[in-house]
The first five atom37 places (N, CA, C, CB, O) and aatype in JSON, in Angstrom:
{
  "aatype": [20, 20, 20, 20, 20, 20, 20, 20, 20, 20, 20, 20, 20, 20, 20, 20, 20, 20, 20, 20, 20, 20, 20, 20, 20, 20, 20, 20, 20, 20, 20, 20, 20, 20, 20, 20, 20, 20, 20, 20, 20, 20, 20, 20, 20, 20, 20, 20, 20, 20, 20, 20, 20, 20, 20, 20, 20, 20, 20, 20, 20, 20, 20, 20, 20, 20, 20, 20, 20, 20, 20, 20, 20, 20, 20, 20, 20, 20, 20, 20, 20, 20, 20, 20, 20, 20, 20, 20, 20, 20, 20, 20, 20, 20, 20, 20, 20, 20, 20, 20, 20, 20, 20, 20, 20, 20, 20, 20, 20, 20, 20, 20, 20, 20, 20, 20, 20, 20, 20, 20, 20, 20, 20, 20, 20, 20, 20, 20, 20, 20],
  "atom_mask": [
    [1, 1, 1, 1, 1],
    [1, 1, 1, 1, 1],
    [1, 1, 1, 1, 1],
    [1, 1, 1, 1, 1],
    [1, 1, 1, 1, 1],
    [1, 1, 1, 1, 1],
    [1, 1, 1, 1, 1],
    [1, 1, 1, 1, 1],
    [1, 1, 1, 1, 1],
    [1, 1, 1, 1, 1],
    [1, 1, 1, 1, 1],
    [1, 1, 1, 1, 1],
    [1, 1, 1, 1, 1],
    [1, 1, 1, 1, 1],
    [1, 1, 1, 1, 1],
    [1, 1, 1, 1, 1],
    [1, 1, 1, 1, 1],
    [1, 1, 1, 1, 1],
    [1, 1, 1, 1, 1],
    [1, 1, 1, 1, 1],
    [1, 1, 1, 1, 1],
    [1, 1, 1, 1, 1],
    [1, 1, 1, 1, 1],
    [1, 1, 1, 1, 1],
    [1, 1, 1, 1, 1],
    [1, 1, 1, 1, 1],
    [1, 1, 1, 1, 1],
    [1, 1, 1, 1, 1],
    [1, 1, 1, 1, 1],
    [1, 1, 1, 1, 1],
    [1, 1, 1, 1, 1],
    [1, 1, 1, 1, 1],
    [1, 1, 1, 1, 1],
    [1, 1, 1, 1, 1],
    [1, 1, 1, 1, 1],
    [1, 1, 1, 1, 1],
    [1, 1, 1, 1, 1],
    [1, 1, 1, 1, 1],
    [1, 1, 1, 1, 1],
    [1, 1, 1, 1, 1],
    [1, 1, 1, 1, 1],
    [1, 1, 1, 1, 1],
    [1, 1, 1, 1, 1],
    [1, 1, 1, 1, 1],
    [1, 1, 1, 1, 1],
    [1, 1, 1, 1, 1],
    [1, 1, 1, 1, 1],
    [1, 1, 1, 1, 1],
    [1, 1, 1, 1, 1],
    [1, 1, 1, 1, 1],
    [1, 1, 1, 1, 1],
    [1, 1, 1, 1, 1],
    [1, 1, 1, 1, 1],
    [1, 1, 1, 1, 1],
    [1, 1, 1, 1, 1],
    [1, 1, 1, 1, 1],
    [1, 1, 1, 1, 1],
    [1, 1, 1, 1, 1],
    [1, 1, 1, 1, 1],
    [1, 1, 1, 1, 1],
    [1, 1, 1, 1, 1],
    [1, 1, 1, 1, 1],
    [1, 1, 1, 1, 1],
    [1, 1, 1, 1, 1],
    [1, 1, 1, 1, 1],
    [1, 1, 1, 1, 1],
    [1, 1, 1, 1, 1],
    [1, 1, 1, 1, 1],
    [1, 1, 1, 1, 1],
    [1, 1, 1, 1, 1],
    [1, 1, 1, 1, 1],
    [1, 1, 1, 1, 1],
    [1, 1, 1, 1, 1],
    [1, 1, 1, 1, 1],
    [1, 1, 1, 1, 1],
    [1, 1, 1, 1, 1],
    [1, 1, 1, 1, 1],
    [1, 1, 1, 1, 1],
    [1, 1, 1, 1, 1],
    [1, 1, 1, 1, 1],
    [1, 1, 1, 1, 1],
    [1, 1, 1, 1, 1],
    [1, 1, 1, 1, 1],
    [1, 1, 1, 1, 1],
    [1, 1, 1, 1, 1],
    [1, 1, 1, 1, 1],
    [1, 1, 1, 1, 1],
    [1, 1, 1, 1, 1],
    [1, 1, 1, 1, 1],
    [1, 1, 1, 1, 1],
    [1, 1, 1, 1, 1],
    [1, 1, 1, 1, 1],
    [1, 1, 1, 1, 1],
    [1, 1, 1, 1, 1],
    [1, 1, 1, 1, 1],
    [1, 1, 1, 1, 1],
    [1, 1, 1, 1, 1],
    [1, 1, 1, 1, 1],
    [1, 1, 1, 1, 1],
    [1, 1, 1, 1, 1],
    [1, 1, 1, 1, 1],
    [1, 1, 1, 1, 1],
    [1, 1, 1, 1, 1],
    [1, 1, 1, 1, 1],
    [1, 1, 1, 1, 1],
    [1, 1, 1, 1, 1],
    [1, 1, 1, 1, 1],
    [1, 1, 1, 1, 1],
    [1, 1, 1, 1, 1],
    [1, 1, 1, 1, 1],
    [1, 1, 1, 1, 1],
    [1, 1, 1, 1, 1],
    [1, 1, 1, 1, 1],
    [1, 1, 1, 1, 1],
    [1, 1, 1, 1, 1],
    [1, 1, 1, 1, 1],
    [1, 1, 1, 1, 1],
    [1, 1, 1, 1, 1],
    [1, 1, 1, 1, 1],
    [1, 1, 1, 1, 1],
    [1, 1, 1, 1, 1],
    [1, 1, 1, 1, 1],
    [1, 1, 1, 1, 1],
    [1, 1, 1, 1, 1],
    [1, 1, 1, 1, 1],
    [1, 1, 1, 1, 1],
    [1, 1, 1, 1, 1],
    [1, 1, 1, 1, 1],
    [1, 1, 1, 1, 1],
    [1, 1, 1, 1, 1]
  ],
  "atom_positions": [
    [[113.01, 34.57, 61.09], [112.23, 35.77, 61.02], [110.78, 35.41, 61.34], [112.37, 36.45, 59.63], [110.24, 34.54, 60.65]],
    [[110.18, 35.97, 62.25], [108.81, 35.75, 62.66], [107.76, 36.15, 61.27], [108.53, 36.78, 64.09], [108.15, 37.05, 60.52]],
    [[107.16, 35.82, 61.13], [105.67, 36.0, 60.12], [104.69, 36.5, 60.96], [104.97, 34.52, 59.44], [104.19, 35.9, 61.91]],
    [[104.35, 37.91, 60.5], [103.21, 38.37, 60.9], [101.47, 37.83, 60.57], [103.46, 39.54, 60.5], [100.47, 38.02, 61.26]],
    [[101.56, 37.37, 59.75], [100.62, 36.77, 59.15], [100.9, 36.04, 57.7], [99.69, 37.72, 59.1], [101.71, 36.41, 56.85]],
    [[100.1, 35.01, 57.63], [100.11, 34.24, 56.42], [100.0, 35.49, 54.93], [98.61, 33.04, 56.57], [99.1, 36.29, 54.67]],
    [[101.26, 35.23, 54.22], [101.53, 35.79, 53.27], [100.15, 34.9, 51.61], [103.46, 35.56, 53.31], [100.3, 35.25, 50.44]],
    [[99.28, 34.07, 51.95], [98.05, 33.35, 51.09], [97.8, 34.55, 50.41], [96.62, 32.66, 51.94], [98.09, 34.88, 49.26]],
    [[97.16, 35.19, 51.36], [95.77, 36.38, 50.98], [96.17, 37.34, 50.71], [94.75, 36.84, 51.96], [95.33, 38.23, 50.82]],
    [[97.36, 37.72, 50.29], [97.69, 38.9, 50.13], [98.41, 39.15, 48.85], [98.35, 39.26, 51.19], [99.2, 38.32, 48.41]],
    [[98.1, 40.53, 48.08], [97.97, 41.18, 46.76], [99.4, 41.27, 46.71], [97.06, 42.62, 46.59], [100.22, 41.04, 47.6]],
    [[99.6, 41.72, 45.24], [101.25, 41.44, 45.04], [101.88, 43.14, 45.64], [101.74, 41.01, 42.85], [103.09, 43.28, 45.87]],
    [[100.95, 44.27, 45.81], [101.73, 45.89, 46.0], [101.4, 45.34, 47.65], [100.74, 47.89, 45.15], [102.28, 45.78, 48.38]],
    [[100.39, 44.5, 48.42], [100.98, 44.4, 50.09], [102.24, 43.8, 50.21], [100.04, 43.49, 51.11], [102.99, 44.22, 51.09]],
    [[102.73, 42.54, 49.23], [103.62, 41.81, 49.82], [105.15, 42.69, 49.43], [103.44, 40.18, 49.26], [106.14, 42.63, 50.16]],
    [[105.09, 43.38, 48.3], [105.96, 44.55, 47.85], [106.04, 45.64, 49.1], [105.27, 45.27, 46.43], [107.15, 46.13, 49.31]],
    [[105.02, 46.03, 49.87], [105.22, 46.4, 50.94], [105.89, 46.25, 52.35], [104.59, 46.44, 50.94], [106.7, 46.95, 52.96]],
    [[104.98, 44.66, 52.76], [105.8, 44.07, 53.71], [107.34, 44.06, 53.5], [105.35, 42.78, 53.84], [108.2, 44.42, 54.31]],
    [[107.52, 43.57, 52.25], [109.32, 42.87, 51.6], [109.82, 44.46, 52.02], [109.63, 42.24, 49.13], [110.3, 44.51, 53.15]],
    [[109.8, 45.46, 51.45], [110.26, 46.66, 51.66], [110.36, 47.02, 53.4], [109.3, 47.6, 50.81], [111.45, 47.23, 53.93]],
    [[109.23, 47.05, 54.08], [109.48, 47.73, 55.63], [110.47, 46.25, 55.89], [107.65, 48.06, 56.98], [111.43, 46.39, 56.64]],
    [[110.34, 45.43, 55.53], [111.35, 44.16, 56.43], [112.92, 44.79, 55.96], [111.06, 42.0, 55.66], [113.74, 44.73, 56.87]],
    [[113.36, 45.29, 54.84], [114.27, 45.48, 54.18], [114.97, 46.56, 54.95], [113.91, 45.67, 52.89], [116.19, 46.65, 55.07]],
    [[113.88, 47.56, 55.58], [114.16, 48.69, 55.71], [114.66, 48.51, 57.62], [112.78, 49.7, 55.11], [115.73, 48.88, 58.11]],
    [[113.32, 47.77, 58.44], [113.7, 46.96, 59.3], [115.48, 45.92, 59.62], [112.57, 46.25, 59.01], [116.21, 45.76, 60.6]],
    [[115.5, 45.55, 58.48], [116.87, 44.82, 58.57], [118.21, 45.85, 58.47], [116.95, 43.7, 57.3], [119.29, 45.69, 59.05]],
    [[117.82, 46.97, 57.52], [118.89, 48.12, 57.54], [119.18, 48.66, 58.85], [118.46, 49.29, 56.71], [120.3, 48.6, 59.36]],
    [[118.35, 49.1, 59.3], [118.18, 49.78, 60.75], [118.4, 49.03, 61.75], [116.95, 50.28, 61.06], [118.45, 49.8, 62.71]],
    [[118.62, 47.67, 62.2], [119.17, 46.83, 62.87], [120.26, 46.67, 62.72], [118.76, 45.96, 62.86], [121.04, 46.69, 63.67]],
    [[120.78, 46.4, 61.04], [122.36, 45.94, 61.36], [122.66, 47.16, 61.32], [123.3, 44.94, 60.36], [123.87, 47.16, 61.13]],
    [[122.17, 48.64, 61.4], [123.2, 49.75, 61.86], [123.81, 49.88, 63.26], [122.59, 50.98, 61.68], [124.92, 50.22, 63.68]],
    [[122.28, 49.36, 63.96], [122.46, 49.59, 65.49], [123.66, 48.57, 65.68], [120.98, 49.22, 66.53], [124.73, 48.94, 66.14]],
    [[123.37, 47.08, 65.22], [124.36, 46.23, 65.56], [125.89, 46.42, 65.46], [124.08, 45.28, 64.94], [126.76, 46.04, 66.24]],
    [[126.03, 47.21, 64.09], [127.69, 47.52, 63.93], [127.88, 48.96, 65.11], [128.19, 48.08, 61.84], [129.02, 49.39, 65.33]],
    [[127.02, 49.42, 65.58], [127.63, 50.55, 66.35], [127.95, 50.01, 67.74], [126.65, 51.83, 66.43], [128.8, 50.42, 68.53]],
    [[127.0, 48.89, 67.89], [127.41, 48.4, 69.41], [128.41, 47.07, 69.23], [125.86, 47.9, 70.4], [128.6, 46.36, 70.22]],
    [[128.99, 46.78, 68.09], [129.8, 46.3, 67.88], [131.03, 47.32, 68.06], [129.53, 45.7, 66.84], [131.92, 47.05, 68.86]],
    [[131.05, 48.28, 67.45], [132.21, 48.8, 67.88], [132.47, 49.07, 69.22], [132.39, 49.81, 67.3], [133.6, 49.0, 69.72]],
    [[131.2, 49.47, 69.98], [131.61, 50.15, 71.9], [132.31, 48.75, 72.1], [129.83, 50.55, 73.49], [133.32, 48.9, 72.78]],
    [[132.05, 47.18, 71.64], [132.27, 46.64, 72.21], [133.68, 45.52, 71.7], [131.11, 46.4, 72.52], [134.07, 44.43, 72.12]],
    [[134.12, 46.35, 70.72], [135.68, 45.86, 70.51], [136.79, 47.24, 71.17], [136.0, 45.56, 68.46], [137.94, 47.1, 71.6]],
    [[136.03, 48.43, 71.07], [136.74, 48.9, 72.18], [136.77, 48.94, 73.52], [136.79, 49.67, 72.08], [137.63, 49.7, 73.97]],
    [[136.01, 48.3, 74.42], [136.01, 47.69, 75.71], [136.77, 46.2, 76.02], [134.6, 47.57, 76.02], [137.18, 45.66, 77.05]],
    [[136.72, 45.75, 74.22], [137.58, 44.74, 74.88], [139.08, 44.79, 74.42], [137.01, 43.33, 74.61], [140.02, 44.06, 74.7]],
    [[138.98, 45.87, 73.66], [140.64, 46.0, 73.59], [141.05, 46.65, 74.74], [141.25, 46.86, 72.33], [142.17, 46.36, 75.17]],
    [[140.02, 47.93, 75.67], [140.72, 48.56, 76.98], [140.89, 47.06, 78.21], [139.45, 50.1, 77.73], [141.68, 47.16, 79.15]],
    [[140.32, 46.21, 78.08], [140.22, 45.32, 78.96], [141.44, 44.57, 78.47], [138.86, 44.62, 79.05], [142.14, 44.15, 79.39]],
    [[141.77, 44.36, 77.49], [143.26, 43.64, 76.86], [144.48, 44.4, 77.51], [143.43, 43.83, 74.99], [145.33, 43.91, 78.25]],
    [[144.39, 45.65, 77.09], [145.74, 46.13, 77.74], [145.49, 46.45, 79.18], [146.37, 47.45, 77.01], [146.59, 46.65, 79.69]],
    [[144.43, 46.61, 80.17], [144.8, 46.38, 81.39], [145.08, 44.99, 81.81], [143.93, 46.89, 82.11], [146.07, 44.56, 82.4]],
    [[144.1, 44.42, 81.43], [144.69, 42.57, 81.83], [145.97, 42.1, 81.25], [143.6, 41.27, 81.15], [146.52, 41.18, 81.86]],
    [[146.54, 42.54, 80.21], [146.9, 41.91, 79.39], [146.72, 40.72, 78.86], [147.58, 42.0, 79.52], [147.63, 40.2, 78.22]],
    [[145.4, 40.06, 79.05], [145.07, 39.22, 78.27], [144.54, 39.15, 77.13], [144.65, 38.76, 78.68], [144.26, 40.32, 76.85]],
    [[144.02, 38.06, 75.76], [144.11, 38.11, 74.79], [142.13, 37.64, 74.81], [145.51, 37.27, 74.19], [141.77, 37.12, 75.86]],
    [[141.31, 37.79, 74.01], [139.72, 37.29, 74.22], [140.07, 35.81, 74.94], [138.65, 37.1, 72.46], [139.59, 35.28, 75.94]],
    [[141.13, 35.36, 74.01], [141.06, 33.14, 74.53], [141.4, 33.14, 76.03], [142.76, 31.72, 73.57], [140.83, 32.33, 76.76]],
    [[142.01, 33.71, 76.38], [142.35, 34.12, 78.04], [143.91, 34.45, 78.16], [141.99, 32.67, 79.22], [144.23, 34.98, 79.23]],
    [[145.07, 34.2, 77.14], [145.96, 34.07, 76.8], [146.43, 35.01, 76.74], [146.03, 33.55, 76.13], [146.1, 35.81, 75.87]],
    [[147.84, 35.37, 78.07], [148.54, 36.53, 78.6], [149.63, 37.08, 77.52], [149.25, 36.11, 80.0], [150.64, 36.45, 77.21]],
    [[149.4, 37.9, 77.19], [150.45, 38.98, 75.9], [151.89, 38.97, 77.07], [149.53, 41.4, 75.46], [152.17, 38.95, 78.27]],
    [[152.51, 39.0, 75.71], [154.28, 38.98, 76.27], [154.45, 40.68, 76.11], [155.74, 37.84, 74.92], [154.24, 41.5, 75.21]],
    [[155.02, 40.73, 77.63], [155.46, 42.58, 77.32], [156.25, 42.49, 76.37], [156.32, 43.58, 78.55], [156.9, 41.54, 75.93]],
    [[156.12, 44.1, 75.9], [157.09, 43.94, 75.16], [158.33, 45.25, 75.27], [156.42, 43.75, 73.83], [157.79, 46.35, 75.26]],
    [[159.38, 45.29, 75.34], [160.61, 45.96, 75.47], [161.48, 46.75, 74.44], [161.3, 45.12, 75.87], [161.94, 46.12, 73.49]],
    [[161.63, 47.6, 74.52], [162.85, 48.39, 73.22], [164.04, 47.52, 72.92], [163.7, 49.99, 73.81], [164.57, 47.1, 71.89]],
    [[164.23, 47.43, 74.01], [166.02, 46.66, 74.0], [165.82, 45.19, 75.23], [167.72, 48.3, 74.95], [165.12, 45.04, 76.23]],
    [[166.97, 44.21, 74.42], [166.81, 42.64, 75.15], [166.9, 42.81, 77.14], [168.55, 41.42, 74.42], [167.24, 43.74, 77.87]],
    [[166.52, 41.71, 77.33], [167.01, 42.46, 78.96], [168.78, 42.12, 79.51], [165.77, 41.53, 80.46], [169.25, 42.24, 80.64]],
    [[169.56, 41.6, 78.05], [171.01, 41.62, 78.18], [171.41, 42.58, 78.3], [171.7, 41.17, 77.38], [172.38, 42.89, 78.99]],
    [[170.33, 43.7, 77.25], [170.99, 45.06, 76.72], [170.79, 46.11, 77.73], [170.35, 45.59, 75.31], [171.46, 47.14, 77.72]],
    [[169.77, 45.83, 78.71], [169.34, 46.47, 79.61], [170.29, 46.46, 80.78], [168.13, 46.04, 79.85], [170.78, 47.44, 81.35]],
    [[170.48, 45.1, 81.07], [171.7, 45.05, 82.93], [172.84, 45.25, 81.78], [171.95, 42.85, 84.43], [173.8, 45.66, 82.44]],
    [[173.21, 45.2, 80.58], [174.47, 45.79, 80.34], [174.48, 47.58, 80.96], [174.73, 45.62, 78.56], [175.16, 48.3, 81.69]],
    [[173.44, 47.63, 80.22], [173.55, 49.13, 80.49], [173.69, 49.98, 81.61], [172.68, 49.58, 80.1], [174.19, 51.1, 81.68]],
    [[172.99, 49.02, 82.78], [172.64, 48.87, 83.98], [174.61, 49.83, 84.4], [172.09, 46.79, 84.46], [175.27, 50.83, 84.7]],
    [[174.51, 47.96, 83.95], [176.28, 47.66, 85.01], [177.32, 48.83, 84.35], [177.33, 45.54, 84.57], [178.29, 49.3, 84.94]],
    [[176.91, 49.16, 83.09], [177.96, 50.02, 82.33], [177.98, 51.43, 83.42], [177.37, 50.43, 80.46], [178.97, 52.09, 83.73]],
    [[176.85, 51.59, 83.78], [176.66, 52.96, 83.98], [177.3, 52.98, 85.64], [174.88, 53.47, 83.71], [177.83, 53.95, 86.18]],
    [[177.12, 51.85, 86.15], [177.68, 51.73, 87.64], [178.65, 51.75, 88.0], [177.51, 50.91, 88.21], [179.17, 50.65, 87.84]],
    [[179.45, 52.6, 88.56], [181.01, 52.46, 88.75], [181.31, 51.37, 89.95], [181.7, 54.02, 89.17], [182.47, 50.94, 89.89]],
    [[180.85, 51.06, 90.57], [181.07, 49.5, 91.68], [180.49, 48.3, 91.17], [180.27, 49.58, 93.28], [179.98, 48.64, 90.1]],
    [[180.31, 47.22, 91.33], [179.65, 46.08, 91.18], [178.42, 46.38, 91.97], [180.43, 44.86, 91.59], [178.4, 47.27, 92.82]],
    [[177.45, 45.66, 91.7], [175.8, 45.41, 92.16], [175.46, 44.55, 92.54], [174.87, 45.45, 91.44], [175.95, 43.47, 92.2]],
    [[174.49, 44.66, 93.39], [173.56, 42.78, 93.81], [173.23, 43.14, 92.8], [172.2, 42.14, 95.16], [173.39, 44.16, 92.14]],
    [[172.55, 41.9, 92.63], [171.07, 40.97, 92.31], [169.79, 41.97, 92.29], [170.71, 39.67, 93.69], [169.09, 42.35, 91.36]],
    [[169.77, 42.21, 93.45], [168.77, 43.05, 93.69], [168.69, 44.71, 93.52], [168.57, 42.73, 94.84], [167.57, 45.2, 93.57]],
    [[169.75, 45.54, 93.33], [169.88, 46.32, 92.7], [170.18, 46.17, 91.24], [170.53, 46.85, 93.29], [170.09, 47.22, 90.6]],
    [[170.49, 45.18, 90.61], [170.36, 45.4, 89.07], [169.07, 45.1, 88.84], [171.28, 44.55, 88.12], [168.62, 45.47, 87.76]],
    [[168.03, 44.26, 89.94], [166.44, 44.38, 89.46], [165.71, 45.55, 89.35], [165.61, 43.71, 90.3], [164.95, 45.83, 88.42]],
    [[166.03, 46.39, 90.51], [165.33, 47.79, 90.73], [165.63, 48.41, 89.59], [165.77, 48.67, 91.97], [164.82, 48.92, 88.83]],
    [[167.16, 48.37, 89.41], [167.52, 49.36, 88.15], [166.82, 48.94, 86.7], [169.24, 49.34, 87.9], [166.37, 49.75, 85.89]],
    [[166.82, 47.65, 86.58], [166.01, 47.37, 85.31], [164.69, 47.78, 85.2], [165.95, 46.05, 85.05], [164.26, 48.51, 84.31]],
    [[164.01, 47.28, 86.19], [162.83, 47.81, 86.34], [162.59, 49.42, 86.12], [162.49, 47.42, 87.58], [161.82, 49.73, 85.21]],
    [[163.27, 50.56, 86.94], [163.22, 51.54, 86.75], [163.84, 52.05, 85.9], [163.29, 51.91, 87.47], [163.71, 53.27, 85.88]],
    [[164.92, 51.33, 84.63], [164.96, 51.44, 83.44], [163.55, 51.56, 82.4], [165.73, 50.43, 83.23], [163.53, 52.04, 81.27]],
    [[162.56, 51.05, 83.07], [161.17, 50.94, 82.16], [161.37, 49.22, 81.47], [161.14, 52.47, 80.61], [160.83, 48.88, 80.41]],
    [[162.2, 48.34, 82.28], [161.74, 47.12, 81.47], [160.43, 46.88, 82.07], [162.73, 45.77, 81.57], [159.97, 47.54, 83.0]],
    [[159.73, 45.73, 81.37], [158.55, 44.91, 81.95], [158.38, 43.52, 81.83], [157.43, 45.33, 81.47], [158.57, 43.12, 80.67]],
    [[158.15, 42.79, 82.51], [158.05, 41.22, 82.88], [156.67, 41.12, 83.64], [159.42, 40.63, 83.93], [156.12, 41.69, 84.58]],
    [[156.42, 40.21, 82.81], [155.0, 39.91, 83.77], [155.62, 38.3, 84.42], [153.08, 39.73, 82.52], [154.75, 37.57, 84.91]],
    [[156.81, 37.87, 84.42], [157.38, 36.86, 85.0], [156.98, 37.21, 86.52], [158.94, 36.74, 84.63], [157.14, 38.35, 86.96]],
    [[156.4, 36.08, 87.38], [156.43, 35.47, 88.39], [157.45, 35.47, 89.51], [156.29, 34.55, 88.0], [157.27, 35.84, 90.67]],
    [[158.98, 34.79, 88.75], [160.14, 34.69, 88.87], [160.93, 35.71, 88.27], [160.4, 33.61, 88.53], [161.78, 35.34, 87.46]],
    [[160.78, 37.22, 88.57], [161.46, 38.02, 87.35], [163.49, 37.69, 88.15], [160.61, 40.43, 87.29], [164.55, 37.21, 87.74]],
    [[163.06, 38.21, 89.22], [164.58, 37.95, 89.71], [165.56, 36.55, 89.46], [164.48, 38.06, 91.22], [166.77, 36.69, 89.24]],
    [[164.94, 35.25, 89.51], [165.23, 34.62, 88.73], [166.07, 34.21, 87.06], [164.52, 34.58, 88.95], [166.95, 33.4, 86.77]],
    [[165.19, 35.33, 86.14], [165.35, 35.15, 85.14], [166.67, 36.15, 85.06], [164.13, 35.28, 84.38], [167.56, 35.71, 84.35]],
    [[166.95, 37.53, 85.75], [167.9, 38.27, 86.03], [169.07, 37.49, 86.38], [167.52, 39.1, 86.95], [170.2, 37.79, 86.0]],
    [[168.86, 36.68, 86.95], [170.05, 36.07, 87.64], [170.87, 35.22, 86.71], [169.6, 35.22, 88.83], [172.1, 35.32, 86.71]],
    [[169.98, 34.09, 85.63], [170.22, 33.71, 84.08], [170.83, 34.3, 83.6], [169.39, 33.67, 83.24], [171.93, 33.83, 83.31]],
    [[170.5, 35.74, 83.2], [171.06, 36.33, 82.76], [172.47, 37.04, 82.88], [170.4, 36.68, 82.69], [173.32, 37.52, 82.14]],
    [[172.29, 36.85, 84.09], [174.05, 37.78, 84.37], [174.88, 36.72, 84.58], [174.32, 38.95, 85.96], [176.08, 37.0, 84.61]],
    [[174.43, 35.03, 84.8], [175.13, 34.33, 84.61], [175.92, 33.9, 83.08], [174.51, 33.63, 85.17], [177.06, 33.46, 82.94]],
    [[175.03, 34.17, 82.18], [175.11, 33.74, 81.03], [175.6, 34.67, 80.01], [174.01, 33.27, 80.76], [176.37, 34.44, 79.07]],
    [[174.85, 36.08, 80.49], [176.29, 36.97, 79.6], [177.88, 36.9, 79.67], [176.24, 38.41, 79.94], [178.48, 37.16, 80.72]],
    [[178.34, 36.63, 78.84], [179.93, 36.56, 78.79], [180.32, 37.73, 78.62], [180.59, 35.75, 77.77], [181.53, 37.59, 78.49]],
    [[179.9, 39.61, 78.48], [179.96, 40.55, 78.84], [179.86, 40.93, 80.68], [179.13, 40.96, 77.98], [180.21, 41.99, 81.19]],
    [[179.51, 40.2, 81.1], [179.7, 40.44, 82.66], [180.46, 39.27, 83.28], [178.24, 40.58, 83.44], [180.59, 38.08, 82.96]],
    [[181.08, 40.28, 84.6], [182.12, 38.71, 85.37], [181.31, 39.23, 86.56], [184.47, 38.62, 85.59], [180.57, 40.22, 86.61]],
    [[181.62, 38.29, 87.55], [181.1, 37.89, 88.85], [182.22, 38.58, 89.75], [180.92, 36.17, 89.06], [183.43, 38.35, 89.68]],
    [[181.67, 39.34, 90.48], [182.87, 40.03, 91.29], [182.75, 40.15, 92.53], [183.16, 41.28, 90.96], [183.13, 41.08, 93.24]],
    [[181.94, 38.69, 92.97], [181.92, 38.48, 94.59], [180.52, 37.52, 94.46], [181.74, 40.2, 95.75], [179.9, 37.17, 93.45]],
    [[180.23, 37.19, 96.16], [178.9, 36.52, 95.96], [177.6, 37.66, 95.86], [178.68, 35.46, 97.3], [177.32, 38.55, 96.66]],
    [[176.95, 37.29, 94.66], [175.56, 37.62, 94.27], [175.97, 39.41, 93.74], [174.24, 37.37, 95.86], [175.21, 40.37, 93.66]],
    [[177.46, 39.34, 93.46], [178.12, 40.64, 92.76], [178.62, 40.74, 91.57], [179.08, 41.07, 93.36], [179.67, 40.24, 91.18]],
    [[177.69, 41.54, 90.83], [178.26, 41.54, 89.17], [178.68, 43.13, 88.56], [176.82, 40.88, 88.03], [178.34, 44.27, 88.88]],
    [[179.57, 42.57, 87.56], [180.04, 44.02, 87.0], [180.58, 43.8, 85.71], [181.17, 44.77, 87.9], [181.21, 42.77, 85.48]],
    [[180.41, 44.68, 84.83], [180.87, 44.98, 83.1], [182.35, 43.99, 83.24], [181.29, 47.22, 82.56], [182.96, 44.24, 84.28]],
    [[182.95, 43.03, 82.43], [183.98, 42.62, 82.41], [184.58, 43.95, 81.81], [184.09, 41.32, 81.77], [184.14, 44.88, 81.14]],
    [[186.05, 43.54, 82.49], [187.29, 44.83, 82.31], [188.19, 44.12, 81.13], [188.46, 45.19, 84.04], [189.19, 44.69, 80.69]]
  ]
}
């Protein structure tokens, strides 16, 4: 805190004065401060959910209603033929899943390998086991 002048020479109702406007000074600052504290946890929460990043730089995991097993089940349930690859992506996707994966088709492909609810019913062709 800066000193306006040497507090020596001065009577005990000035320094009761000064102490008071500083008091009153410090009120009125940390008001301003908590208000521009708030504009500025809500700019960085709107900046969180468009980036999806976190303040540390650290990318948030979407997040989903249902697993994405539960999703190409649902997919394939609803399909009366078998599907690529690439139509059970579109469909997931336009199910409303979300992946911020790189490799999302990839991880699709894991998956329909690895459910034991789906069989393989040609190359890069899957469908609900019967």
């Amino acid at each position: 805190m800066l000193r306006s002048r040497s507090a020596s020479g001065l009577s005990l109702a000035q320094l009761e004065k000064l102490m008071h406007s500083r008091k009153a000074e410090v009120i009125r600052l940390s008001k301003i401060r908590d208000k521009l504290q708030k504009k500025l946890n809500t700019i960085q929460a709107k900046l969180e959910a468009i980036s999806g990043t976190t303040p540390t730089g650290r990318t948030t995991r979407a997040r989903n209603n249902a697993s994405l097993q539960e999703i190409i089940h649902q997919v394939l349930s609803k399909a009366n033929t078998p599907l690529s690859v690439g139509d059970i992506l579109d469909k997931v996707q336009a199910a409303g899943y979300r992946s911020k994966s790189d490799n999302f088709r990839g991880i699709v492909n894991q998956t329909l390998i690895k459910d034991k609810r789906l069989s393989k019913a040609g190359r890069g062709m899957y469908q609900v086991k019967k």
